[in-house]
C-alpha positions, 0 to 999 in steps of 0.5 A: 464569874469574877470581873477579871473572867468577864473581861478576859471574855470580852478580850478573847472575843475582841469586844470593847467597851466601845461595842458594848456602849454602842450596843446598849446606848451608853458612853464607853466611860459608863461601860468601863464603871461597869467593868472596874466594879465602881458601878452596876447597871442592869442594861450594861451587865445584860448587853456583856451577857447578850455578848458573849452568849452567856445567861446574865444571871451566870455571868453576874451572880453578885454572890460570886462577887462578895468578897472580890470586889473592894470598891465602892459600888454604885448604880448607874443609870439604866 
């Protein structure tokens, strides 16, 4: 799925970054790094996919995103 798909869920479903910061033990600001494509975060990315009910690897096939996102990636502590 495509970051603008995982967000339109997310909106849909009325989950903020602030929930799922809660939920995973992070600032909201790490979650939004997450979800504009600047960084990645296994802990965050599993915590969106506990979420919304959906397999993490469905929901993050990096495949998927080659080619979608142009930003530079980074990981951010996990």
């Amino acid at each position: 799925m495509t970051l603008h798909q995982i967000k339109t869920m997310l909106y849909a479903r009325k989950i903020k970054p602030v929930n799922i910061a809660d939920k995973a033990g992070v600032s909201h600001t790490t979650v939004r790094i997450v979800l504009n494509g600047y960084g990645t975060s296994r802990k965050i990315q599993q915590t969106i996919a506990d979420m919304l009910n959906r397999p993490y690897e469905k929901l993050w096939s990096m495949s998927r995103h080659r080619g979608i996102l142009s930003k530079k990636r980074q990981a951010v502590n996990d």
